[in-house]
VOFILUM-820705 format. One line per 10 residues: number of its first residue (from 1); their letters; for each residue x, y, z of N, C-alpha, C. Coordinates in steps of 0.001 Angstrom, whole numbers. Example, Ala and Ser with C-alpha at 12.3 -4.5 7.8 and 13.67 -1.06 7.14 Angstrom:
REM VOFILUM-820705
1	as	13190,-5690,7800,12300,-4500,7800,13200,-3300,7800  12850,-2250,7080,13670,-1060,7140,12900,30,7870
END
This chain:
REM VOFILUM-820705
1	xxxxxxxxxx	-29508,-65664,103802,-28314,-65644,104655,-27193,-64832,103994  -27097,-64853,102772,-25768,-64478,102162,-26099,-62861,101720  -27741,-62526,102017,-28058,-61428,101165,-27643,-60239,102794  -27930,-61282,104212,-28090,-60287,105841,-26057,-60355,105517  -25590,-61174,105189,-24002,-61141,105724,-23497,-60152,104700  -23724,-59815,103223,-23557,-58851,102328,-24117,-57394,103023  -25283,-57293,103680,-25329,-55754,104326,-24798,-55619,105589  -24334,-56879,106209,-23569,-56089,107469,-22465,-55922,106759  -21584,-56395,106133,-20330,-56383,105560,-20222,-54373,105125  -21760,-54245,104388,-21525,-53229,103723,-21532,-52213,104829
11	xxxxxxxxxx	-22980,-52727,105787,-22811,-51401,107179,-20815,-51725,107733  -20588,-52609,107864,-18888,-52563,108315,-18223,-51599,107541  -18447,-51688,106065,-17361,-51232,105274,-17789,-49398,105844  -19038,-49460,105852,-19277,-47824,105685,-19218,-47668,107133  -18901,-47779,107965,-18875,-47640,109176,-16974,-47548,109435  -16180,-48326,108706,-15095,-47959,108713,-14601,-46859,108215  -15195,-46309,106922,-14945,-45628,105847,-14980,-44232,106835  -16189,-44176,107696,-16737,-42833,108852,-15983,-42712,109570  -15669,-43812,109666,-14632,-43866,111061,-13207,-43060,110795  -12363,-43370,109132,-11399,-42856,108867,-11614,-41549,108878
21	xxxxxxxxxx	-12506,-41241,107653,-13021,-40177,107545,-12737,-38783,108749  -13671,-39506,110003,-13675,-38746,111340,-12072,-37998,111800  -11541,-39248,111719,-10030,-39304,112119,-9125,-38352,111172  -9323,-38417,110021,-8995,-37671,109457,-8988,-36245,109401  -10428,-35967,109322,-10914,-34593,109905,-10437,-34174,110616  -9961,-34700,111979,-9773,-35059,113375,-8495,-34293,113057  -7672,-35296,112413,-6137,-34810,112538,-5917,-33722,111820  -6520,-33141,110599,-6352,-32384,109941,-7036,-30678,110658  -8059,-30693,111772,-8171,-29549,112583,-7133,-29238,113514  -6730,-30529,113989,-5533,-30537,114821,-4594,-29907,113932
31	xxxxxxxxxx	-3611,-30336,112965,-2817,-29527,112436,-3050,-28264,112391  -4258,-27975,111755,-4401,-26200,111488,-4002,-25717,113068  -4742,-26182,113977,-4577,-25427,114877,-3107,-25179,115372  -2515,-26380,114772,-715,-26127,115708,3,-25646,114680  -797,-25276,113283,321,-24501,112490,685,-23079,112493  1376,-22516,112457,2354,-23262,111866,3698,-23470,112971  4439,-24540,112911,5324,-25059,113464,6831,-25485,113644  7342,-24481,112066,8450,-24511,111668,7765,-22986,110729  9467,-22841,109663,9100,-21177,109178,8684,-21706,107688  7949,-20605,107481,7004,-20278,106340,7829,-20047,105186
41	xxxxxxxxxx	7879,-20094,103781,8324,-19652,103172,7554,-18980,101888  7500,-17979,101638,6889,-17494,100250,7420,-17010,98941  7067,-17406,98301,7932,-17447,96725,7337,-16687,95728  8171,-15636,95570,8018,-14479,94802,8124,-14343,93447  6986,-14072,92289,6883,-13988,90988,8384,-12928,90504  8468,-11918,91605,9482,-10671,91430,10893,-10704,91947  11646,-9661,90838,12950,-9903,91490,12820,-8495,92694  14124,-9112,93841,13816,-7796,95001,14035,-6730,94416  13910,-6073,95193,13470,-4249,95115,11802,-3699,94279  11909,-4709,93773,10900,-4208,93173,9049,-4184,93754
51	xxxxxxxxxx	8585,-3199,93185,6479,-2953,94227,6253,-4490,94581  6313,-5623,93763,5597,-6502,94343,6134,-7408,95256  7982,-7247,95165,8574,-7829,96181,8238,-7143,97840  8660,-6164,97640,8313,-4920,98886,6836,-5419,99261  5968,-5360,98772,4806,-6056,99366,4691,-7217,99674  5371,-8531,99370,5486,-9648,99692,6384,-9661,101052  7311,-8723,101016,7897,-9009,102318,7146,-7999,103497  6555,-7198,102886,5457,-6415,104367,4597,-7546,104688  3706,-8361,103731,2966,-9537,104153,4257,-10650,105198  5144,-10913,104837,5674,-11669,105202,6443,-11260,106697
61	xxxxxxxxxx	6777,-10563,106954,6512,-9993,108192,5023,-9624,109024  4304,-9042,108564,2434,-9350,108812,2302,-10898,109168  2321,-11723,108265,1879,-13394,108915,3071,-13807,109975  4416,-13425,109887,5337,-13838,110931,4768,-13471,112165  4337,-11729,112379,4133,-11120,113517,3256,-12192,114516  2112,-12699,113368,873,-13218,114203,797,-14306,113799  1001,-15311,113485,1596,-16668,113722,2713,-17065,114409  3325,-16265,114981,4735,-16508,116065,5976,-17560,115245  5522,-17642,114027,7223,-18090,113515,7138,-16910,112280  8672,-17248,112056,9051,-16747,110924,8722,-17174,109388
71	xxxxxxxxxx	8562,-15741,108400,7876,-15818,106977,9361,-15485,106312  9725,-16389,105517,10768,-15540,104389,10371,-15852,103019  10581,-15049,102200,10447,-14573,101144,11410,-15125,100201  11421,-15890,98859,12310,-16140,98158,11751,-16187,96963  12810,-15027,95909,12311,-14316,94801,12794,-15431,94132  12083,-15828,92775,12358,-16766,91583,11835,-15989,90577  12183,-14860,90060,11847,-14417,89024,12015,-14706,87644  11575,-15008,86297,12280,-15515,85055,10929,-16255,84663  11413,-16334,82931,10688,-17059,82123,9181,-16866,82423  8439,-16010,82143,7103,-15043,82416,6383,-15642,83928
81	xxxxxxxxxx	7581,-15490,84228,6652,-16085,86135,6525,-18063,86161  6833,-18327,85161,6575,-19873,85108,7397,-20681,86212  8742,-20204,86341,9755,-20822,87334,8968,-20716,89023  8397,-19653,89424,7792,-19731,90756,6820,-20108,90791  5758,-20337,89696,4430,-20993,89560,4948,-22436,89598  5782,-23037,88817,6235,-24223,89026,6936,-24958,90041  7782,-24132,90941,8638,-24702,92239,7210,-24874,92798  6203,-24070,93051,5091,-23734,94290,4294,-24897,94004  3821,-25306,92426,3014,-26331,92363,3118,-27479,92604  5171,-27687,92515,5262,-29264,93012,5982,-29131,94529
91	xxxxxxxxxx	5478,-28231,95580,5924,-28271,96534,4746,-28835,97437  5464,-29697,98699,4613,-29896,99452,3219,-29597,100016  1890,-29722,100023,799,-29099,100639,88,-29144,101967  1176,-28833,102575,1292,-27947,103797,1291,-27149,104826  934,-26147,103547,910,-24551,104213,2503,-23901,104853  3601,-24778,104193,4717,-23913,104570,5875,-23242,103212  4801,-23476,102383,5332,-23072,100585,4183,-22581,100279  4235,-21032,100125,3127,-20282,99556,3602,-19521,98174  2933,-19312,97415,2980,-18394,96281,2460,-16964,96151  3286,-15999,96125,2521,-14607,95800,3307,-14345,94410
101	xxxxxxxxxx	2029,-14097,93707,1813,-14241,92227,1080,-13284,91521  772,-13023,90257,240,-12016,89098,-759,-12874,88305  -1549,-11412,87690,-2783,-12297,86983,-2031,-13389,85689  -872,-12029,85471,-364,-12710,84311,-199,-14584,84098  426,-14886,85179,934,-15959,85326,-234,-17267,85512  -1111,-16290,86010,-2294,-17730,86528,-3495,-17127,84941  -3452,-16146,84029,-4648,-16405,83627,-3966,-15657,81896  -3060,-15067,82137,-2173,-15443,80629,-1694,-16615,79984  -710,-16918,81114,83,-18229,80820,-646,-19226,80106  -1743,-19732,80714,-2289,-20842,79933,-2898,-20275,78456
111	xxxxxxxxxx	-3239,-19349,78336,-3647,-18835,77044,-2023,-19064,75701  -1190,-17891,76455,16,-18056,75868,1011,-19013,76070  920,-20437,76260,1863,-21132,76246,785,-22608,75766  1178,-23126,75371,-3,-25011,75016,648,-25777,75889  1639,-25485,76908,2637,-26690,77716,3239,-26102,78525  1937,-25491,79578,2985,-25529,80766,3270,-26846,81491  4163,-26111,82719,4285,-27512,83999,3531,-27311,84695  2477,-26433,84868,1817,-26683,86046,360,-25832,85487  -764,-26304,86413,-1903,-26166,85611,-2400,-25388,86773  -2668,-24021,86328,-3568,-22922,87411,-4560,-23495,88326
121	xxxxxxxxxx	-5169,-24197,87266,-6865,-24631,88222,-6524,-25965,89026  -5734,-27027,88816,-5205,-27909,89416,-4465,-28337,90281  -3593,-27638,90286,-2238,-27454,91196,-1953,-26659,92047  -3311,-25396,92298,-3204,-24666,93288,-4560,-24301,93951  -4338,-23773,95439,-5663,-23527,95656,-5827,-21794,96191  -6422,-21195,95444,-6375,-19736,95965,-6489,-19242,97258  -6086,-18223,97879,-5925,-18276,99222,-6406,-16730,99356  -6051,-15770,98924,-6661,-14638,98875,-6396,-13654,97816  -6801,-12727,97222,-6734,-11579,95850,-6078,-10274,96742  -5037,-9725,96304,-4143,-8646,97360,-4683,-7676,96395
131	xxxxxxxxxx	-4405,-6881,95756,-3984,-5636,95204,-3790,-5332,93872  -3958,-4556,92844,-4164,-4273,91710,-2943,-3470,91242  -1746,-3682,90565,-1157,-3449,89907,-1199,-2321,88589  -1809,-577,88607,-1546,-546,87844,-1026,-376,86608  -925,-110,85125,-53,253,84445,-109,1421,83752  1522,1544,83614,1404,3519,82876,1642,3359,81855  964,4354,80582,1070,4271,79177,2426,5520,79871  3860,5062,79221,5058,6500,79546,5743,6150,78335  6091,7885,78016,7282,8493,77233,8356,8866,77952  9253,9176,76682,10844,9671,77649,10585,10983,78159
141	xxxxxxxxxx	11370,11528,79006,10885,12778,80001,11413,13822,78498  11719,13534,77894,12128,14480,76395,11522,14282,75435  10995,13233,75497,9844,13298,74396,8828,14306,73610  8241,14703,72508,7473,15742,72140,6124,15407,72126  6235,14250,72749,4751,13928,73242,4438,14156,74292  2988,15055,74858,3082,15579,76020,1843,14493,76508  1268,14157,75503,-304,13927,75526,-988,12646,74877  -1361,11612,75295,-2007,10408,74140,-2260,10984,73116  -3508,12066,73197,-3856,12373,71642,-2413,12626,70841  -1796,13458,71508,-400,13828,70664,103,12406,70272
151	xxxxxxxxxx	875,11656,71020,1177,10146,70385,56,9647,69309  -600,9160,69557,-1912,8680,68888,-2120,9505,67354  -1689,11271,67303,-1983,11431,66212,-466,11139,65464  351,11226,65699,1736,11133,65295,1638,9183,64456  1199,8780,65508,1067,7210,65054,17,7438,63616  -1056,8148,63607,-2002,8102,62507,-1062,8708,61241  -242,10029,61684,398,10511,60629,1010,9200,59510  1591,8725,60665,2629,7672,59972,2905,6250,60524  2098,5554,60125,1649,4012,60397,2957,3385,60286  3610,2596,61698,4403,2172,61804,5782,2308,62242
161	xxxxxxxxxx	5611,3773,61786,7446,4767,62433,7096,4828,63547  5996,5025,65099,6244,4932,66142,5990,3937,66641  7602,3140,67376,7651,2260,68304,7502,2260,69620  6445,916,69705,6796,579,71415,7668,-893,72135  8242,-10,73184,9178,-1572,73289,8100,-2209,74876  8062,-3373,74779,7259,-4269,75210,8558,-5370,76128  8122,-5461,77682,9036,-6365,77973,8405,-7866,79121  7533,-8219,77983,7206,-9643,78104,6293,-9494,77399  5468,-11003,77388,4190,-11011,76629,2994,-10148,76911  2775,-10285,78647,1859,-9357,79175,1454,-7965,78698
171	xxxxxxxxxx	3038,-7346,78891,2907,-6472,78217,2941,-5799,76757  3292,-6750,75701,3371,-6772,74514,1322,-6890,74067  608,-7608,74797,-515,-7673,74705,-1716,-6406,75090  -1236,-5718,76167,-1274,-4593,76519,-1165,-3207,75326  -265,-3616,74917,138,-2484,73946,-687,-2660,72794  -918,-4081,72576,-1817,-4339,71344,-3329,-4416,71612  -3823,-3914,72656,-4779,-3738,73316,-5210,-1943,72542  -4279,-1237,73393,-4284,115,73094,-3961,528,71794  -3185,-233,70826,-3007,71,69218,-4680,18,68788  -5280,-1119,69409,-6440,-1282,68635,-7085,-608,69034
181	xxxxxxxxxx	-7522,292,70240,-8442,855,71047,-8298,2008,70559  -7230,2464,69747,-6796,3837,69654,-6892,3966,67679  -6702,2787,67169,-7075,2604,65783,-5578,3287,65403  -4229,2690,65966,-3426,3082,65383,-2384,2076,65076  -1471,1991,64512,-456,661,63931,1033,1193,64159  1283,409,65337,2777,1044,65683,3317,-293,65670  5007,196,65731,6307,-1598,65801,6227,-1585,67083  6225,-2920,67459,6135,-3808,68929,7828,-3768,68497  9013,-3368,69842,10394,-3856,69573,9998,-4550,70921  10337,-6169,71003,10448,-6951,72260,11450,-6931,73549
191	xxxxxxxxxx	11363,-6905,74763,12679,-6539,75568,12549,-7819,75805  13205,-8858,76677,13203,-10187,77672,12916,-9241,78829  13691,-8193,79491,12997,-7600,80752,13186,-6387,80774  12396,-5472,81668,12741,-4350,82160,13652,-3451,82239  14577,-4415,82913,15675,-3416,82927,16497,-3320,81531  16479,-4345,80461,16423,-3900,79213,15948,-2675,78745  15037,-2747,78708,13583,-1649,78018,14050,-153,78257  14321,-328,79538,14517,1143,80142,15379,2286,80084  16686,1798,79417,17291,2724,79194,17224,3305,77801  16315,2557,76656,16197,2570,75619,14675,3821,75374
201	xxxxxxxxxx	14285,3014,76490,12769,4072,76576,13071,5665,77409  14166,5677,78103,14456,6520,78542,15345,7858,77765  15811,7198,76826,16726,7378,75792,15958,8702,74355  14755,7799,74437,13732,8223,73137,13825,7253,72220  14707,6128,72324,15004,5319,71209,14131,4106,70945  13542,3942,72042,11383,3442,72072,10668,4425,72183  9500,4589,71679,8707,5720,71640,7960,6084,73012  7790,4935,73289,6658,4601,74675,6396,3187,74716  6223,2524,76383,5697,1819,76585,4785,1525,77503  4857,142,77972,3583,213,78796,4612,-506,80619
211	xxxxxxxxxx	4195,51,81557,5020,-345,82980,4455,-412,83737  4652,-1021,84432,4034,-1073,86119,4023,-113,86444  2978,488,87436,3409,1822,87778,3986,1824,89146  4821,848,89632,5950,800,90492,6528,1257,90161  7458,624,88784,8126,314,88243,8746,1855,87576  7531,2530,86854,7715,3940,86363,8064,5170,87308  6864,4688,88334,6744,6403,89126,8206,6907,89443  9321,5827,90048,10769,6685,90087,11395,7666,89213  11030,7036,87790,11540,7558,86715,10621,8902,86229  9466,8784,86411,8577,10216,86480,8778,10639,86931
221	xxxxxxxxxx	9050,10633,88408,9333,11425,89300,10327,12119,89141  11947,11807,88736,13086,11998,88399,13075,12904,87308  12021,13103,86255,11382,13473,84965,12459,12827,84019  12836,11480,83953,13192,10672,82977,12599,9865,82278  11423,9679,82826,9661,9341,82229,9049,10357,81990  8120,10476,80904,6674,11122,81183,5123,10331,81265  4751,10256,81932,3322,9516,82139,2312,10160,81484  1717,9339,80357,918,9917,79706,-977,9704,80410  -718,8455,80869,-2226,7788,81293,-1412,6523,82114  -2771,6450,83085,-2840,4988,83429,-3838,3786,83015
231	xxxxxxxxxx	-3033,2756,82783,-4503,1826,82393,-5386,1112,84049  -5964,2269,84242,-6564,1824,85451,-8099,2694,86035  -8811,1959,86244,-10186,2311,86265,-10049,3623,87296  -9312,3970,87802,-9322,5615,88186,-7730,6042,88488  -7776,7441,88601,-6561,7861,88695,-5550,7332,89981  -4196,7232,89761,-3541,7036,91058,-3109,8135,91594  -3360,8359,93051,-3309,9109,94038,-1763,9608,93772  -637,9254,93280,244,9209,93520,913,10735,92271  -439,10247,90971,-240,11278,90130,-1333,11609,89482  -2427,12459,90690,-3400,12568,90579,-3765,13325,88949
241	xxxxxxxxxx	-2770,14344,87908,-2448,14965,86830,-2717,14110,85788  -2349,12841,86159,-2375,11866,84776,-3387,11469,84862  -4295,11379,83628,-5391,10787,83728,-5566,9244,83235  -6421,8747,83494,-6607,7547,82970,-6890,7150,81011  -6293,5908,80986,-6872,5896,79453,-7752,6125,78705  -9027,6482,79624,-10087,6186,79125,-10445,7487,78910  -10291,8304,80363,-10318,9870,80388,-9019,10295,79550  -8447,9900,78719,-7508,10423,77454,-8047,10444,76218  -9437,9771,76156,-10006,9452,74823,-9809,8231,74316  -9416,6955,74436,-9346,5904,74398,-9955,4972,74334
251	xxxxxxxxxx	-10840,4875,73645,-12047,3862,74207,-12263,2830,73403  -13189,1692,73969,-13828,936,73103,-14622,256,73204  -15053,-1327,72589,-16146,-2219,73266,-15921,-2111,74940  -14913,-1652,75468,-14575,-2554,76876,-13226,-3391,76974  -12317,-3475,75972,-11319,-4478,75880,-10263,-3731,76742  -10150,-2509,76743,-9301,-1523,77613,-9649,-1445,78916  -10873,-1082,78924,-11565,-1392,80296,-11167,-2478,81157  -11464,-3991,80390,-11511,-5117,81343,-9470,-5284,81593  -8802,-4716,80840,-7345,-4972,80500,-7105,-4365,81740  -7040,-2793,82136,-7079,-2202,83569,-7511,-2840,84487
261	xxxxxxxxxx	-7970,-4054,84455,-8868,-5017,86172,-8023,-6069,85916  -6603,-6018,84813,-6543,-7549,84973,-5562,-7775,85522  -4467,-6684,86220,-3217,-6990,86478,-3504,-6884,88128  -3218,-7901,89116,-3662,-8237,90242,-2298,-8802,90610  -2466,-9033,91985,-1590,-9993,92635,-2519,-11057,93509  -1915,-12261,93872,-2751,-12835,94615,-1497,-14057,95571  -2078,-14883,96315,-1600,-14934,97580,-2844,-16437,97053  -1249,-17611,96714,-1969,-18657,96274,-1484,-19761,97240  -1568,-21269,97263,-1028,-22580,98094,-1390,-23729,97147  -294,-24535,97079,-54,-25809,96221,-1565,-26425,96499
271	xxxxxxxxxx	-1911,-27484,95249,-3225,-28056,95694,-3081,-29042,96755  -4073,-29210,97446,-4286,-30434,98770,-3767,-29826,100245  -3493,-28341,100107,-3153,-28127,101326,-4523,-27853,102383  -4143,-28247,103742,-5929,-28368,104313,-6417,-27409,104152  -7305,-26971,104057,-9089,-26116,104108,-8187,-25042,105602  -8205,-25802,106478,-8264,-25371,107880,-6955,-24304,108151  -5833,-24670,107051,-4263,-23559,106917,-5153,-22786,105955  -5606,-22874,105023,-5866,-22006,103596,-6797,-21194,104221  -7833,-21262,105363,-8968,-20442,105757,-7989,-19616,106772  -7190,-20111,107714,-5911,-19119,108601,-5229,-18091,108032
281	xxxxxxxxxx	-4658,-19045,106844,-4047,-17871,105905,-5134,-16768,105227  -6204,-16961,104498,-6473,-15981,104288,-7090,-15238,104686  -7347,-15490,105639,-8118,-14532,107557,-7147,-13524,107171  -5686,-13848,107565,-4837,-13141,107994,-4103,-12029,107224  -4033,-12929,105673,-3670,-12379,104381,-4891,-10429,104113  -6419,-11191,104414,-7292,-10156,104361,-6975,-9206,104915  -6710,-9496,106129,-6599,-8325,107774,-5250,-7385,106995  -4231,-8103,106223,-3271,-7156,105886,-3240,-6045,104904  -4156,-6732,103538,-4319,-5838,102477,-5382,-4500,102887  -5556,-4083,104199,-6583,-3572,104634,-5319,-2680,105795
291	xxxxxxxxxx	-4655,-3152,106300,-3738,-2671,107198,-2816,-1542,107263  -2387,-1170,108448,-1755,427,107667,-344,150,107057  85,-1225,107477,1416,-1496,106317,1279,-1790,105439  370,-2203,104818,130,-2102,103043,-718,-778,102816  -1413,76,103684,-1668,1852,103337,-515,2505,102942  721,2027,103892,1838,2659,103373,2328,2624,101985  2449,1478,101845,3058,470,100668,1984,1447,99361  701,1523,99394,107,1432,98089,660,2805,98309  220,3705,99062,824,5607,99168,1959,5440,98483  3147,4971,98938,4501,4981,98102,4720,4377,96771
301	xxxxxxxxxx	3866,3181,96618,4285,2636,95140,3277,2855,94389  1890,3580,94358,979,3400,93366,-151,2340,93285  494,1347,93555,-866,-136,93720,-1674,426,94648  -2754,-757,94655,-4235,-48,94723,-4857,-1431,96029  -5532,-1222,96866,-6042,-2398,97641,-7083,-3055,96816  -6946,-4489,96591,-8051,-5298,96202,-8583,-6452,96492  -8659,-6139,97839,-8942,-7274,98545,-10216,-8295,98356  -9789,-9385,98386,-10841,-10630,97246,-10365,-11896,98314  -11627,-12831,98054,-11337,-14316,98872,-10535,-15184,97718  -10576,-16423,97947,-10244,-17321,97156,-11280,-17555,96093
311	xxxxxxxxxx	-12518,-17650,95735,-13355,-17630,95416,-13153,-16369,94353  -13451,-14921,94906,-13166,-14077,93925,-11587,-14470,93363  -11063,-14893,93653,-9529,-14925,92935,-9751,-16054,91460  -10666,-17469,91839,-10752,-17799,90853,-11869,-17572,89967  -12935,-16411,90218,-13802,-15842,89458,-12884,-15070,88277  -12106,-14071,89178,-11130,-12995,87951,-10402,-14292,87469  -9708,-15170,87482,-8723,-15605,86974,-9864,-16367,85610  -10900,-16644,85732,-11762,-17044,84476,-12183,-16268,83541  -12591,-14454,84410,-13383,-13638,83436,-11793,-12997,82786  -10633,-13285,82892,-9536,-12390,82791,-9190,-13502,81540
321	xxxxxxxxxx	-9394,-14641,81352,-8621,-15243,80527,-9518,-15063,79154  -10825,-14879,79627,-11580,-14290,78113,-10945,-12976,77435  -10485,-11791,78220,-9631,-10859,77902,-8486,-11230,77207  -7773,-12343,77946,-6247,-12603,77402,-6539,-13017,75984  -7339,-14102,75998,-7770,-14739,74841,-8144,-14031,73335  -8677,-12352,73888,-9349,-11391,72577,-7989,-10821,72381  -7141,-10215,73266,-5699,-9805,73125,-4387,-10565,72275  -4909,-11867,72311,-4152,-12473,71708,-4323,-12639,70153  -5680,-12480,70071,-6175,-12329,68824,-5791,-11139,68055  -5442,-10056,68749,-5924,-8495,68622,-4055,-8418,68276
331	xxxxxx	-3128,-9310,68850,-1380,-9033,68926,-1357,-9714,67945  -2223,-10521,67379,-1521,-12003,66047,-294,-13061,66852  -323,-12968,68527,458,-13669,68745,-295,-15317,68813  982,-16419,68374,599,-18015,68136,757,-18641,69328  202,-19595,70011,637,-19886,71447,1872,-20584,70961  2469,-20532,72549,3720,-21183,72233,3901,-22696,73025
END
């Protein structure tokens, strides 16, 4: 008697459990379908004006168009991307707080820091891989370096007299990427940001560094840069002349190689937001990095289409942190 009233109890319990379950499901297709229902907001690794803001707000107009509400954009730039990785991770999961973000932030950070606030693999769920970021090895447009080899032998002459100024970790790792790839020993001078760096590098009073090539092409263009190479698995259309690092003579196991695949953007959502918004969004996210308003966007700024699911987003964000990890070794930097 007590053994038949113990399995109906249990068929009850599991029969309720289906039942929620159902309902759940239930309500949670329903939402996707009526989202979104108020405006979107997306939170930017970058400060405005800059390649990756400009692309966050072409997306953000793109998902407004065809979801019928409004997308705005709000830049939190600072402290190596940690401040917008962190608002995004303890924000609601929703689907009305999105993150557009850098490799740096989701597959450096944890390498270079022992304490963040928010944990890449935990706290977020990837939504789609946009576009490839990439970077220019540049001198001052006066510089007597025309050429890597030229830098590169100048550095051999004299171990240590040529500096590069570096303005974050990312890129401080970068540089110590290419010291080693190139077998040469130059001073790292540190910036906090960019717009630091730049008038100093523009100056001659840094030898060369390493930039976005958003970030540079104005200043090439202007010939207040010179672009020596890009770190990027082929040339950019933009300066078809410069060749790549590799086509400069640069080489090595591959550590340069995989360094050029690692600077990405991606198009992330706090963890627990439904399946059913995260599969909408990155339907839609895809259809754009493919679209002729981001054709425009890469033509004018240099970035590159790299369009990836969620899935590929957290494949690179694993094979990228083995990179960060040899770089860190390769800079002598200590986590912090």
């Amino acid at each position: 008697m007590k053994h038949s009233i113990s399995t109906r109890r249990r068929a009850l319990l599991a029969a309720t459990a289906g039942a929620a379950f159902l309902a759940f499901s239930a309500s949670t297709v329903a939402q996707a379908q009526q989202y979104p229902q108020r405006p979107i907001k997306i939170v930017s690794i970058a400060s405005a004006g800059t390649g990756i803001d400009d692309y966050t707000r072409l997306l953000a107009k793109f998902l407004g168009d065809r979801l019928g509400q409004s997308v705005v954009v709000e830049n939190r730039p600072g402290a190596n991307m940690i401040l917008a990785n962190d608002y995004v991770a303890k924000s609601a999961p929703d689907g009305y707080t999105l993150l557009m973000t850098a490799s740096s932030a989701m597959s450096a950070n944890p390498i270079l820091y022992t304490r963040l606030p928010y944990s890449p693999s935990k706290d977020f769920v990837p939504v789609a891989r946009m576009s490839t970021l990439p970077i220019a090895l540049v001198v001052s447009g006066s510089s007597p370096y025309k050429t890597v080899a030229e830098l590169v032998a100048a550095a051999r002459a004299k171990p240590g007299a040529i500096n590069g100024g570096s303005s974050g970790n990312g890129y401080r790792l970068m540089a110590a990427a290419f010291t080693e790839a190139a077998g040469i020993k130059t001073t790292d001078v540190p910036y906090k940001a960019t717009s630091g760096l730049l008038p100093d590098l523009i100056s001659g009073t840094v030898d060369y560094s390493m930039l976005e090539f958003s970030s540079a092409l104005p200043m090439v263009q202007a010939g207040k840069l010179r672009a020596l190479a890009v770190l990027s698995p082929k040339r950019v259309p933009l300066l078809p002349g410069v060749p790549t690092l590799s086509e400069a003579g640069v080489l090595d196991s591959g550590l340069m190689e995989a360094v050029s695949r690692t600077n990405w953007t991606g198009l992330y959502a706090p963890a627990g937001t439904p399946a059913p918004i995260v599969e909408k969004l990155a339907k839609l996210t895809q259809e754009f990095v493919t679209s002729p308003e981001a054709m425009k966007h890469y033509a004018a700024r240099g970035s590159l289409p790299n369009p990836g699911t969620g899935a590929d987003l957290t494949r690179a964000v694993q094979a990228d942190q083995q990179v960060w990890k040899r770089m860190i070794v390769v800079a002598g930097i200590q986590p912090e």
